[in-house]
Structures are given as structure tokens and as C-alpha cells.
C-alpha positions as CSV (number, residue, x, y, z in Angstrom):
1,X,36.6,-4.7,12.7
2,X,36.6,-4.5,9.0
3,X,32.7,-4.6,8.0
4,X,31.5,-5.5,4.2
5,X,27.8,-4.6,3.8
6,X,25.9,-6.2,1.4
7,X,22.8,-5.1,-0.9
8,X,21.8,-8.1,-2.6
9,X,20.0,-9.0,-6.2
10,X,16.3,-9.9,-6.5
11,X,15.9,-13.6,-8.7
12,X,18.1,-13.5,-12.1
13,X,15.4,-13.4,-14.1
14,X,14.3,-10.0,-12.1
15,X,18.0,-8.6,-12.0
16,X,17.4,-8.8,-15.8
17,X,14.8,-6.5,-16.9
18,X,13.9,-4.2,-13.5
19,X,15.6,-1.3,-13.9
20,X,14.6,0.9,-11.3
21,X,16.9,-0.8,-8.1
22,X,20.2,0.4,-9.8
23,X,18.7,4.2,-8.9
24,X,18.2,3.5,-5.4
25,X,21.0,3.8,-3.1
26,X,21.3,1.2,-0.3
27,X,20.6,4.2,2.3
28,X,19.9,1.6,5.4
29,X,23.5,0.3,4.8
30,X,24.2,3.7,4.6
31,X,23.1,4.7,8.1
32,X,24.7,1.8,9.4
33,X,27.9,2.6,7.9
34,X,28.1,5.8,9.4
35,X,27.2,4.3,12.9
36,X,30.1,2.0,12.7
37,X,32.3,3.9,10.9
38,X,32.0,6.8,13.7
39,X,33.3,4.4,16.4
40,X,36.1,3.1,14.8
41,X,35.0,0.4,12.4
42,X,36.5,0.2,8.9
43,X,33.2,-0.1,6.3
44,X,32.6,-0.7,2.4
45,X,29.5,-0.9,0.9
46,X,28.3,-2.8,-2.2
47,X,25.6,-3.1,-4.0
48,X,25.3,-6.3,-5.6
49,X,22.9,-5.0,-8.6
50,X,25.3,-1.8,-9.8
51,X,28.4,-4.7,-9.8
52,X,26.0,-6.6,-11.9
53,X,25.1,-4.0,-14.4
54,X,28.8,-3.1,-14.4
55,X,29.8,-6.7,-15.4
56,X,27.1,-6.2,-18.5
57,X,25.0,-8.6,-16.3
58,X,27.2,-11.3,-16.0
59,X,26.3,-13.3,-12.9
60,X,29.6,-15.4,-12.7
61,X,31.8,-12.5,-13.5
62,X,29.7,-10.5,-10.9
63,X,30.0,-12.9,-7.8
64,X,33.8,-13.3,-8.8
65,X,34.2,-9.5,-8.5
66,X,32.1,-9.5,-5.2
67,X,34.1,-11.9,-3.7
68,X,37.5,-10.5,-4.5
69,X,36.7,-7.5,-3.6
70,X,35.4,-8.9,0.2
71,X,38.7,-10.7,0.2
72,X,41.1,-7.9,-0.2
73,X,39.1,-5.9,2.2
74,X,39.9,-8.6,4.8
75,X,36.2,-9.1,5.7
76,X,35.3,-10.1,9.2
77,X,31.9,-9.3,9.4
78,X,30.1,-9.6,6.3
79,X,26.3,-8.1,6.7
80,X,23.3,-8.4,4.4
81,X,20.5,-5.9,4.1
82,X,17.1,-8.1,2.7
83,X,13.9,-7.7,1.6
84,X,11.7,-10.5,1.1
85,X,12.5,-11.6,-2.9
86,X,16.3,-11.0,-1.9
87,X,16.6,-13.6,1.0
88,X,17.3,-16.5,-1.8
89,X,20.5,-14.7,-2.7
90,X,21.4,-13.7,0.7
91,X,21.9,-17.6,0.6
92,X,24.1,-17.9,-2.5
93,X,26.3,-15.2,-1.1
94,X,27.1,-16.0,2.0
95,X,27.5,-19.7,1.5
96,X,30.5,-18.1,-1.4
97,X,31.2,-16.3,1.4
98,X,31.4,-18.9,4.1
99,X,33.8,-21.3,1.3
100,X,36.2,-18.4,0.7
101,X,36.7,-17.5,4.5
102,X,35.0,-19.8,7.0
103,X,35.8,-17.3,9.8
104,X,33.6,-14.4,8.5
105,X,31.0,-13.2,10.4
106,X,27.6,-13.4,8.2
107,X,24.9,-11.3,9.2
108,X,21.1,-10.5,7.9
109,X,19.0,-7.8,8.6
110,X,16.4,-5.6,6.5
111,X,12.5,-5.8,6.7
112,X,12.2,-9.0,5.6
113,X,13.4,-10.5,8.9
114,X,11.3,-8.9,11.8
115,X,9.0,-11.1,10.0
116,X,10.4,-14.9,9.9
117,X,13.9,-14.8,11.5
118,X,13.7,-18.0,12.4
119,X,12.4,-19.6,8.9
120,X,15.2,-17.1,7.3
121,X,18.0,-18.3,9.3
122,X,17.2,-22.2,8.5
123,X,17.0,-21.4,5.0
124,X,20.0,-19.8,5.2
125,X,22.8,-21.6,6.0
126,X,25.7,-19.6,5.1
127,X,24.0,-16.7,7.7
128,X,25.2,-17.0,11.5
129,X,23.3,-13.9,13.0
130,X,20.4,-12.2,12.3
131,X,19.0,-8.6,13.2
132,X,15.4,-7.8,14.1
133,X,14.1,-4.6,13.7
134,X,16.7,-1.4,13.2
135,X,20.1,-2.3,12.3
136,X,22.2,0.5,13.6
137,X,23.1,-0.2,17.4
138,X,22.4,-4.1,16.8
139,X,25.2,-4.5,14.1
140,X,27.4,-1.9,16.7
141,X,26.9,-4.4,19.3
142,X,28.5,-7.2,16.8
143,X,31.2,-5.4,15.9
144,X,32.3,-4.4,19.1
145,X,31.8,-8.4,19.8
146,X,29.8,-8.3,22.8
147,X,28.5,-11.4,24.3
148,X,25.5,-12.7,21.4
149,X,23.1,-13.3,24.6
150,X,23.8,-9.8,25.3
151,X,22.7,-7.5,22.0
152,X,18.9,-7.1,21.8
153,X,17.3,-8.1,18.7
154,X,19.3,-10.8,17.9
155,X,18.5,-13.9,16.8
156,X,21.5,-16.4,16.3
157,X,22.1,-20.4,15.8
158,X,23.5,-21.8,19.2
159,X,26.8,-24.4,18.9
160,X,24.3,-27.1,18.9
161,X,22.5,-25.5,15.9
162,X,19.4,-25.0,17.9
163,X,18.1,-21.0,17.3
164,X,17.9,-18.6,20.2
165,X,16.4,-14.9,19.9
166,X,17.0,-12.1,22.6
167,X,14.3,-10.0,23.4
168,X,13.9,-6.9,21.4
169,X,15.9,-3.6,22.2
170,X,14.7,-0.1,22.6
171,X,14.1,1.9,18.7
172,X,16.4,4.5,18.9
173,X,14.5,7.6,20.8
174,X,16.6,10.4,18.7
175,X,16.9,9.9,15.1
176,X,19.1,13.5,15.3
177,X,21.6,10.9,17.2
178,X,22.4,9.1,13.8
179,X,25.2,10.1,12.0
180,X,24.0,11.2,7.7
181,X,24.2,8.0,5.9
182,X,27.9,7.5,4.6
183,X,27.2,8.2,1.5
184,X,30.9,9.1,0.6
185,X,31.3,4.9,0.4
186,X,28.4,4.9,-1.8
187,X,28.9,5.8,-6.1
188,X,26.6,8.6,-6.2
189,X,26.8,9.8,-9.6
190,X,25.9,6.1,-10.7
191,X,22.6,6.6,-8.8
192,X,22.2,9.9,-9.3
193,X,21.9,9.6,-12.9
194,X,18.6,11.1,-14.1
195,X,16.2,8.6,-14.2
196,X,12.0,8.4,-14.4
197,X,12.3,6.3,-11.3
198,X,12.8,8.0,-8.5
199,X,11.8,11.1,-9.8
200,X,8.7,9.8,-10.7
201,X,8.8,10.2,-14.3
202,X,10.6,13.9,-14.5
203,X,13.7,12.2,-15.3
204,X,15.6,14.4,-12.9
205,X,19.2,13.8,-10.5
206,X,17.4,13.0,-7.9
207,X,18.0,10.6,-4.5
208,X,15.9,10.0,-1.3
209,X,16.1,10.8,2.1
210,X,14.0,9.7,5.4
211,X,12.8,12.3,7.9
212,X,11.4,9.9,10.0
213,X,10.5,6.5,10.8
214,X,7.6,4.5,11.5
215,X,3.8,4.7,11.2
216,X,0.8,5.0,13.3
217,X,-1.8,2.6,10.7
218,X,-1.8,-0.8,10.9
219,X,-2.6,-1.8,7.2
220,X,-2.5,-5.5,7.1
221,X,-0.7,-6.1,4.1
222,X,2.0,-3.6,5.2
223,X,5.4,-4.8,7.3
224,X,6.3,-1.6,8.5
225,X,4.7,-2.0,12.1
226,X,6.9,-5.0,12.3
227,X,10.4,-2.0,12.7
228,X,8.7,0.9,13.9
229,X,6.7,-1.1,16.7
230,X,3.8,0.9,15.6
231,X,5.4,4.4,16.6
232,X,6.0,7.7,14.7
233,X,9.4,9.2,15.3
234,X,10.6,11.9,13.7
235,X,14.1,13.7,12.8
236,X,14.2,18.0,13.2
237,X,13.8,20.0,10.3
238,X,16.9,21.6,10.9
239,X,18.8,18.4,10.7
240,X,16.8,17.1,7.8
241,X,17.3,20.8,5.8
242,X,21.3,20.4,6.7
243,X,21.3,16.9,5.0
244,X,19.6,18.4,1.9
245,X,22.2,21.0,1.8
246,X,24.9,18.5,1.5
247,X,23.2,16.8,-1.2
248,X,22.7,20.0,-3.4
249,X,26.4,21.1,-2.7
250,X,28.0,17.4,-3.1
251,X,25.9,15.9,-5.2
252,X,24.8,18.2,-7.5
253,X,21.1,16.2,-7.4
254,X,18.1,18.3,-8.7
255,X,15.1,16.8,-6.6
256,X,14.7,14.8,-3.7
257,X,12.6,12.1,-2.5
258,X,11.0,12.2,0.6
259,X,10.6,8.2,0.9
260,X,9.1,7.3,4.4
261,X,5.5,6.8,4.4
262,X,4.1,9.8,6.8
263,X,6.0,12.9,5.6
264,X,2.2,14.7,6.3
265,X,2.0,13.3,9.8
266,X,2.0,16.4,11.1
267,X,0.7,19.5,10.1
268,X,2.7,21.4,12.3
269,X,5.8,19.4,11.3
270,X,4.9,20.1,7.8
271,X,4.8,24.2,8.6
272,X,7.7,24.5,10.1
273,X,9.5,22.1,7.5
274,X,8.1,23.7,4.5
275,X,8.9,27.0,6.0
276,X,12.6,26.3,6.8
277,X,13.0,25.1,2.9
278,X,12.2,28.8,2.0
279,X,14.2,30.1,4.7
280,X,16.9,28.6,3.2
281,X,16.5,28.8,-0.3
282,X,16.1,25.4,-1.0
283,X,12.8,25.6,-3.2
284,X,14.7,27.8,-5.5
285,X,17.4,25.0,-6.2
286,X,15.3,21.8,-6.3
287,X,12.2,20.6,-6.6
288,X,10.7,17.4,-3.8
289,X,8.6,14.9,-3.8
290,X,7.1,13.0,-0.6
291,X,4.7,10.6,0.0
292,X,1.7,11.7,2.1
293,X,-1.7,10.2,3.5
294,X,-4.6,10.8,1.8
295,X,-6.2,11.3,5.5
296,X,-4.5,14.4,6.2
297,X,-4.2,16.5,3.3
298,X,-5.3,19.3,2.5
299,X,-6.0,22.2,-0.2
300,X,-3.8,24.5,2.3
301,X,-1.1,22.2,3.1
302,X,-0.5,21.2,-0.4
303,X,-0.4,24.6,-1.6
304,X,2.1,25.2,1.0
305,X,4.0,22.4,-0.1
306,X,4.0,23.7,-3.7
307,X,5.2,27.5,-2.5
308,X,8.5,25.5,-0.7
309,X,9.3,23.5,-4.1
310,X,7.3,20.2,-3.3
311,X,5.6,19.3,-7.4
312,X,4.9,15.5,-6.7
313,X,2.8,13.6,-3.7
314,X,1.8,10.0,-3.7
315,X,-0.8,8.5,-2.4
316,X,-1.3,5.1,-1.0
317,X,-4.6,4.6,-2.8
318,X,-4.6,1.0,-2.8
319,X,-8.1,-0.1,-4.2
320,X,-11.4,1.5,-5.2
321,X,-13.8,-0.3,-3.7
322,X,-14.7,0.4,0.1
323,X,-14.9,-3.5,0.6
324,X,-11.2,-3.7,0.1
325,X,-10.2,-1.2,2.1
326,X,-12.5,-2.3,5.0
327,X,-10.7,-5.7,4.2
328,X,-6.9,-4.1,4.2
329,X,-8.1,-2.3,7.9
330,X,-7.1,0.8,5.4
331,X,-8.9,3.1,7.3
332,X,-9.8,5.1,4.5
333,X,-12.9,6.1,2.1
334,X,-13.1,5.6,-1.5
335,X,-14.9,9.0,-1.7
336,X,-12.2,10.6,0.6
337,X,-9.6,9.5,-1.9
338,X,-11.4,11.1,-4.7
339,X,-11.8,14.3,-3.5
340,X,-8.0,14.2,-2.3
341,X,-7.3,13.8,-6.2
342,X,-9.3,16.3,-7.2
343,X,-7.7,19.0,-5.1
344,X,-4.6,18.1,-5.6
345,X,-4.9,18.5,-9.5
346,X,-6.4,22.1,-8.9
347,X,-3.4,22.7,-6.7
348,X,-1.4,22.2,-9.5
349,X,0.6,19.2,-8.3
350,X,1.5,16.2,-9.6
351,X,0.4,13.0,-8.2
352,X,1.1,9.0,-8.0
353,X,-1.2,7.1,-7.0
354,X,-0.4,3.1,-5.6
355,X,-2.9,0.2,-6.2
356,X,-3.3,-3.4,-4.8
357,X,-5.4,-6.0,-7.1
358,X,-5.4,-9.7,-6.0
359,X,-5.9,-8.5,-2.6
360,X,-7.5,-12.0,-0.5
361,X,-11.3,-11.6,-1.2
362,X,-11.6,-9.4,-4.0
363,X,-13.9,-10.0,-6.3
364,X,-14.3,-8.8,-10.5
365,X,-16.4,-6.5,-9.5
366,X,-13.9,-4.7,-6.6
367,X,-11.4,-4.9,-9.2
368,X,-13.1,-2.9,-11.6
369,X,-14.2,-0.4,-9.3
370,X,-10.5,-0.1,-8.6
371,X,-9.3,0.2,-12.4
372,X,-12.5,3.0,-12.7
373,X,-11.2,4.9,-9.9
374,X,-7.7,5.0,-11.8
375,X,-9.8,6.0,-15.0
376,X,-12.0,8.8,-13.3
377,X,-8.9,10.5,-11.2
378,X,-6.3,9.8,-14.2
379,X,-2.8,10.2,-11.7
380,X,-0.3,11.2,-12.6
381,X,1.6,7.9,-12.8
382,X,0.0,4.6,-11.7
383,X,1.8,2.0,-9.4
384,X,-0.5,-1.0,-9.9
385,X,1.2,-4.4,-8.0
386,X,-0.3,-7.8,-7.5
387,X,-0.8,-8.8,-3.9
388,X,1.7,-10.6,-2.4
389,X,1.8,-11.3,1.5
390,X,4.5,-10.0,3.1
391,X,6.1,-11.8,6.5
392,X,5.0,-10.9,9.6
393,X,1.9,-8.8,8.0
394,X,-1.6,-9.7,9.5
395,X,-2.6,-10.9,6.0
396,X,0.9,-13.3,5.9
397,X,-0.5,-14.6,9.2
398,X,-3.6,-15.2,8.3
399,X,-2.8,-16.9,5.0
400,X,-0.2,-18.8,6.4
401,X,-2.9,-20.1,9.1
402,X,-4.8,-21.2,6.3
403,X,-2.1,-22.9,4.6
404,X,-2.1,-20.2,1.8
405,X,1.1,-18.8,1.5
406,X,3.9,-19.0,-1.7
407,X,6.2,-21.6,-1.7
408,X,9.2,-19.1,-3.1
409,X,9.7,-15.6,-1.4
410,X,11.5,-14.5,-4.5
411,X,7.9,-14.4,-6.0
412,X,7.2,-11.3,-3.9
413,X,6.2,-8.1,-5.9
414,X,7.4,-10.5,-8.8
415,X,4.8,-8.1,-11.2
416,X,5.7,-11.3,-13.9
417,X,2.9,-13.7,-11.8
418,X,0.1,-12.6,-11.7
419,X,-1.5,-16.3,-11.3
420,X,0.1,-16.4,-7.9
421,X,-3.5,-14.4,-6.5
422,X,-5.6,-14.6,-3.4
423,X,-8.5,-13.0,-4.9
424,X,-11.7,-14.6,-4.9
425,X,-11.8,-15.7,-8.3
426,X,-10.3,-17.9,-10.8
427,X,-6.3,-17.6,-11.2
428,X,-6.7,-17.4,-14.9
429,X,-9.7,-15.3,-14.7
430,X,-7.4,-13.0,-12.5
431,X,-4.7,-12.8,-14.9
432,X,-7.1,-11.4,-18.0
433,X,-8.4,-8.6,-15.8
434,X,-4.9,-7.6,-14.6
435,X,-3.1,-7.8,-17.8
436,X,-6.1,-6.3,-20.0
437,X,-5.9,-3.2,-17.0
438,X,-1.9,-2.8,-17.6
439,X,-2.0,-2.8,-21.4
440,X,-5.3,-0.5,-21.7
441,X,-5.2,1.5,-18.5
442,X,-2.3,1.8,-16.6
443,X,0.4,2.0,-19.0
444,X,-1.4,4.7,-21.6
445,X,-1.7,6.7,-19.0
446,X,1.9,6.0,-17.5
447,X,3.4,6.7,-20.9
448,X,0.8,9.7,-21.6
449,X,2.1,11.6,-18.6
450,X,6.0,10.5,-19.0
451,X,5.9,11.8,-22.8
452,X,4.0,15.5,-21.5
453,X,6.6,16.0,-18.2
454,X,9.5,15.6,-20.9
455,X,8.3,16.9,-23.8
456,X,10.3,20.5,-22.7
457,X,13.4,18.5,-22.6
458,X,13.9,16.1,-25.8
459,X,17.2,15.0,-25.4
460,X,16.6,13.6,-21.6
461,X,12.9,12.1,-23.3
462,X,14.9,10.6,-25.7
463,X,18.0,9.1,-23.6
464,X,15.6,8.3,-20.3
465,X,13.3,6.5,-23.6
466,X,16.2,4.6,-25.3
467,X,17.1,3.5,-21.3
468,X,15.1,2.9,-19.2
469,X,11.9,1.2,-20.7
470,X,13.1,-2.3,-21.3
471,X,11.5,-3.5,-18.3
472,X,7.9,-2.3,-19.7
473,X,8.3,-3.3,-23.4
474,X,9.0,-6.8,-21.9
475,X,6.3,-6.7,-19.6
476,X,3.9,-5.3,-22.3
477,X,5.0,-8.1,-24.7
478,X,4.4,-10.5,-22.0
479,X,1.4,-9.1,-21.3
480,X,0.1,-9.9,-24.9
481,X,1.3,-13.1,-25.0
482,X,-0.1,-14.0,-21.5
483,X,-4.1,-12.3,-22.9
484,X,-3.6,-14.7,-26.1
485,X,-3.2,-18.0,-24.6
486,X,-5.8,-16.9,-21.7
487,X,-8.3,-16.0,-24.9
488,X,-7.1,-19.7,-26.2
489,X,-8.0,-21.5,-23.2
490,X,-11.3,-20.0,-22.9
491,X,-11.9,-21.0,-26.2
492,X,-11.0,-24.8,-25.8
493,X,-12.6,-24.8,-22.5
């Protein structure tokens, strides 16, 4: 079968001014790529954003390269990857789709739809199939065109439109079983360029890479119990080292990403991982980054991350105040998190740290306890995001119960709406806390720590400044704008 996977755009207005997507490359497609290409299926892979930025964002002249490029590939199966704000043009596409070539196979899959498949399939009515949970054997199954009332995790619109789901299948036991994502069908050196994104603000070649899947917490504003079923599953450091060597010799990258959530899982993991790097050189030709818990590190493992080339960790800090943890089922202490900073400072590196405000039942005072945590441990870079209720999540659950959710998923993460809140207080109230934090807090200290990691090499400060900083000069300006007419409503009120 010939096989067109899709990475679709976030809301126009979004496509516009975020610029870190076009740095990311679509590596779930990826790993399903290589799983279909290795039994016989002929695969291409595009990415709806980097046609976008390539048509000098022209949306028209975008979707008419998109489609002629699924036509003279002679799509039969044409497969979406979504995340929550990208489901509305998972729509547009495929219904274009669906009017070019009725007989094209439309399928969605992505995190978005372990949590409403069947709300996702009736708003989309160019989709015919939709995949639960990991895409790999699923969208094997569908290519090979078994029997739909035969692959596990489907869910799919009977002939007389009604919606049937199988039960789920098996996660795949051995991630060593999976193929490298097919990254030859991928433009690399587009999203390879060095960028502050990825490499969190050392504007390095750098790209990401998962060495495992899943996580034991149950947060309850996080989705990813809904794929991982709650379960840890890791690939071998030999295979994950071999992968890292391709990437050095092919792609000539300069860091990598560790993007899953629990690269610290395991201490023992982490040993022999770390250890292997050195083994094989690999801390003398890059430098890594990987997000770890908070729970689990320590002064000796990060020092033995540093030793095997590791100069970044982020932290899932979340909030400052213990009553929003306790709320989030975050497992985790305010205090624990401060001395986690701490150390990791004197062990020299870097660190992000990730904040929730809006969260449902936070008050003023939890939110300022959150903006004088930021202030006391001073990260690195700060990654501060509005609330927003993800499907599936205990929260979304709970909200929806209430009758509480959005009425448009392409609001989620939208960091441009902040009045769309669930904390316990005022909208507009809301909004002047959160944009007086971003304009006074988090981005002096963002832009304080961008200009000292550069300030060795001027010429990439000065292309990744010229760039890649629209999207927070808008957001600034908006800002402004948005703490004037709050300060004029307060005084007519």
C-alpha cells in the first residue's frame, strides 16, 4: 500500500507566530514509517508546518502543495498524527482529501485520541479510522487490510455510520523490536538547524530521541497514562547508543534531546547508560539533555550525568505551592523541589524548570507562591503554560462532569488565552497575574540566561535573535496591551 503520513498545523493564527514546531521532527510518524516500510509498504512523510513555512506561510498555496503531492504519490492510506489543538485541521485535511480521492483511506491517531475517539471521529468527517494508543502494529494491521473487527485499538464508523471500537491490543513488550524512526523520509537539515528550542536556549544542531516509553505517576492533568497504560518500558542502552551514533555520523547534530518523561527512572538504567556514552566516546562529540524527575535525582547521579556529556535537565516543577501539587496528585514536595534546584546549580548543570498556573482551584496566593519559587531557584529557562485540560486526563474528566470544559480544542496550550482559566478566581483577575509574571518574571530571566549561554558565540546570538523571537516579541506586546485594558477596566469598574 502506498502510505502518506500526515503532521498537521495547530489554528492559523498559532501556525503564525510559534516557532518552535518547525524544529521538531514528526518522530512518531517516523517510527511508524519504518514499521511499515520494513514489510513492504511504500511511505512519505509530511509535515504540514515546514510546507507552510516553505510556501512563506501561505495557507492556500500550502494545502495546494499538500495535496498534489498526496496525489502523485498515489495515496491509499492517508494517516494523521494529532494532538489536541491539531484535531480541527486533521478535519480540513482530510475532508480535501476525501474531495480529491474519495477512495483514500483516512486515518487518526496521536495522544489526542486515546482520549475522545469517539467525539474525534464525529467531528471529523473526512476521518474513517481511528487508532488508540501506539500506532505502529495498529496502522500495520490497516495496511496489510485485515478485517477492521480484527486490529485492536481501533475505533471505526460502521456502514450505517454508527461507531464501533475493538478492545485494546497488547503495547509492544520490546521497544528493541522497532525499527529507528525513518528518518531518511524526513528533511533533517531543516530541523536540524540550530535553534534555542530544542536545545533549550544553546542554540545548538540538535534533535530528540525516546529511550523509552510510558510512566509510572498518574498526574492528573497529564495524558500520558492514557498510551503507556500506566507502565514503564524501556529500550537497551546499546540500541539507544547505536541510534545516537547514526545521528552524529548522518546528521552531523551537536546535542541530543532525551524527550520522554522518565529518562531517571532508573538509577541502574542511568549507570549503565551514562557509562556506555563514555565507552563510546559519545560525551566527547555532543553534549544531551533529558528530562528527569525531581523524585529521583541526585548530587551523584547528576554529576554522573555531567562526566558522560549530559549539561541540561528539566524538571517537571509544575507549581510552588504544596496545595497544588496535592491537587495535581503530583506526588511531590515544594521543599523537595527546592533542594533538587539547588544541587543541581552546584553540580554545575543547567536546568529548565515547567510551571502550571490556572490549575482548577488555585488561588492568588498559590500562584504567587509559584512565581516566588521561580524567583528564589532562578532556572535556567522557565516554561510557564496556562492550564488547559487535556482529554482523557482525570482533571478533563472531572471538568467535563462539571460541565467545565472549552468549547474549541484548538485553545489547548493556546499560551494567547489566558482568560480561558479554571482557577479559583476572577478570569480577568487571572489574566493580570499571569501576564504581569511573563513580562517581569519569566521572560527577564528567559532572555537573561539565552543572552549569557550565547554570549561565546555572537554570530549564532545574533542569527538565533534576528529568528527565532517573533513569537515572544508578539507575545510580550500582547502582553502589554492585554495589562492596559485589564488596568482600564479596573478603573471604570
Amino acid at each position: 500500500m502506498n502510505v502518506t503520513l500526515i503532521y498537521p498545523l495547530l489554528s492559523k493564527e498559532r501556525s503564525k507566530t510559534d516557532e518552535a514546531k518547525q524544529y521538531w521532527p514528526p518522530l512518531g510518524l517516523a517510527y511508524i514509517a519504518a514499521v511499515l516500510k520494513k514489510n513492504g509498504h511504500s511511505v512519505q512523510i509530511l509535515d504540514r508546518d515546514l510546507i507552510l513555512r516553505k510556501n512563506n506561510l501561505d495557507f492556500s498555496k500550502s494545502d495546494e502543495d499538500m495535496l498534489n503531492l498526496t496525489g502523485k504519490f498515489n495515496t491509499q492510506i492517508a494517516g494523521f498524527s494529532a494532538t489536541t489543538p491539531n484535531v480541527s485541521d486533521v478535519d480540513y485535511f482530510s475532508r480535501k482529501i476525501k474531495i480529491m480521492n474519495p477512495k483514500v483511506i483516512t486515518v487518526i491517531g496521536g495522544p489526542h485520541c486515546a482520549g475522545e475517539p469517539i467525539a474525534t471521529l464525529k467531528m471529523c468527517a473526512g476521518i474513517d479510522l481511528l487508532v488508540r494508543g501506539e500506532g505502529e502494529m495498529t496502522m500495520l494491521d490497516i495496511a496489510n487490510r485485515l478485517p477492521l473487527n480484527s486490529i485492536g485499538s481501533l475505533t471505526y464508523r460502521e456502514p450505517d455510520g454508527s461507531i464501533t471500537s475493538n478492545t485494546d491490543r497488547p503495547l509492544i513488550e520490546s521497544l528493541d523490536s522497532l525499527p529507528f524512526p525513518a528518518r531518511d523520509l524526513l528533511e533533517m537539515n531543516y530541523y536540524t538547524r540550530p535553534s534555542r528550542f530544542i536545545s533549550r536556549n544553546l542554540s545548538l544542531r540538535t534533535t530528540h530521541i525516546f529511550t523509552a516509553r510510558g510512566c509510572p505517576y498518574n498526574c492528573y492533568y497529564c495524558a500520558g497514562p492514557l498510551i503507556g497504560q500506566g507502565r514503564l518500558r524501556y529500550r537497551s542502552p546499546q540500541v539507544v547508543v547505536a541510534e545516537m551514533e547514526e545521528l552524529i555520523e548522518k546528521y552531523s547534530i551537536e546535542a541530543i534531546f532525551f524527550a520522554e518523561d522518565m529518562f531517571l527512572s532508573s538509577k541502574k538504567r542511568a549507570l549503565e547508560m551514562t557509562t556506555l556514552f563514555m565507552e563510546h566516546g559519545i560525551h566527547k562529540k555532543i553534549v544531551w539533555m533529558a528530562q528527569i524527575s525531581a523524585a529521583v535525582a541526585t548530587p551523584e547521579l547528576l554529576a554522573m550525568m555531567k562526566k558522560a556529556g549530559c549539561v541540561h535537565v528539566e524538571y517537571g516543577f509544575e507549581s510552588g505551592s504544596q496545595r497544588v501539587l496535592d491537587l495535581m496528585n503530583k506526588k511531590a514536595s515544594v521543599e523537595r523541589n527546592k533542594e533538587v534546584a539547588i544541587f543541581t546549580r552546584k553540580s554545575g548543570l543547567r536546568f529548565q524548570g515547567n510551571f502550571i498556573v490556572g490549575y482548577p482551584g488555585e488561588t492568588e496566593e498559590d500562584f504567587n507562591k509559584t512565581v516566588s519559587f521561580i524567583k528564589q531557584t532562578c532556572p535556567n529557562n522557565v516554561s510557564f503554560n496556562i492550564f488547559m485540560p487535556l482529554p482523557g486526563t482525570e482533571i478533563y474528566k472531572k471538568l467535563k462532569d462539571e460541565g467545565r470544559l472549552l468549547s474549541n480544542w484548538d485553545d489547548i496550550g493556546n499560551p494567547e488565552t489566558p482568560c480561558f482559566n479554571y482557577a479559583d478566581m476572577p478570569p480577568h483577575h487571572f489574566e493580570r497575574l499571569y501576564f504581569n509574571a511573563k513580562l517581569k518574571t519569566i521572560l527577564p530571566i528567559n532572555l537573561k540566561h539565552f543572552l549569557m549561554d550565547n554570549i561565546r558565540h555572537p554570530f549564532r546570538l545574533f542569527y538565533i535573535a534576528a529568528t527565532q523571537f517573533k513569537s515572544v516579541l508578539v507575545r510580550a506586546i500582547r502582553a502589554m496591551i492585554k495589562l492596559q485594558e485589564n488596568k482600564q477596566r479596573a478603573r471604570q469598574a
